[in-house]
N, C-alpha and C positions, 0 to 999 in steps of 0.2 A: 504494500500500500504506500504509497505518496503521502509524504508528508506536507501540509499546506505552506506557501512561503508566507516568509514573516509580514508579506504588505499585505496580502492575501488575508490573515489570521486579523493585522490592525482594521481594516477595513470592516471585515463581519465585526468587531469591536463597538467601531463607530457606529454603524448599522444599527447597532443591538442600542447602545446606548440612544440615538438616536428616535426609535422605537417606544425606548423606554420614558424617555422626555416627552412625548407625543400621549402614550398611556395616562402618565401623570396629569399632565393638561387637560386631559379629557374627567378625568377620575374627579379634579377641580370643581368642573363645570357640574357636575353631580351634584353640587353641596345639597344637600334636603334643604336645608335653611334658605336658598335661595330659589329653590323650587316653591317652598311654598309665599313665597314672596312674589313668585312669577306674574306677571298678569291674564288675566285668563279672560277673553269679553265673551260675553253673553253673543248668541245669535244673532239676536238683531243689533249688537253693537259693532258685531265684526260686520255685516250686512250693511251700514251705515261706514266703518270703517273702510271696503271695499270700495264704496259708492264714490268717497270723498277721492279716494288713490284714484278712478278711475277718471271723476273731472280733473284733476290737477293734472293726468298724461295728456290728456286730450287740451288743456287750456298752453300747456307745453308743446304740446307738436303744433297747432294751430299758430302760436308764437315764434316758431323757428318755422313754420313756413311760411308766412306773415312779413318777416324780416326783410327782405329782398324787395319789399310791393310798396304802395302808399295805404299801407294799414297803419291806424291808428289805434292802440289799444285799450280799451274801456275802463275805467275805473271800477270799481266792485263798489253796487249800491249797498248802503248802509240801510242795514234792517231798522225799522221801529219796533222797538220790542214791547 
């Protein structure tokens, strides 16, 4: 049998350690204590949540194609509450 060379052997080393700094960081991210910390939205919050991501892409793409034209961009009406 062949014996590994020594760059050979440092390398799976590094590898390993490597691996293991990676395990760790994840193991981290586990903490219970910040799990239950997490925020968690209700249905209709993520539902309301989605809605808002989806105008803010589209008020975005509308504005970068808008750029180049004689568009002028609206101000956002202020609600009366």
């Amino acid at each position: 049998m062949i014996s590994p060379s020594p760059s050979q052997t440092q390398r799976d080393s590094t590898d390993s350690n490597t691996i293991n700094e990676i395990d760790e960081g994840l193991r981290r991210l586990d903490d219970r204590r910040l799990v239950q910390q997490r925020f968690v939205p209700t249905e209709q919050k993520a539902e309301m949540l989605q809605k808002l991501a989806l105008g803010a892409k589209v008020e975005r793409a509308l504005r970068w194609r808008m750029e180049g034209q004689d568009y002028v961009p609206r101000l956002p009406c202020a609600k009366s509450g």
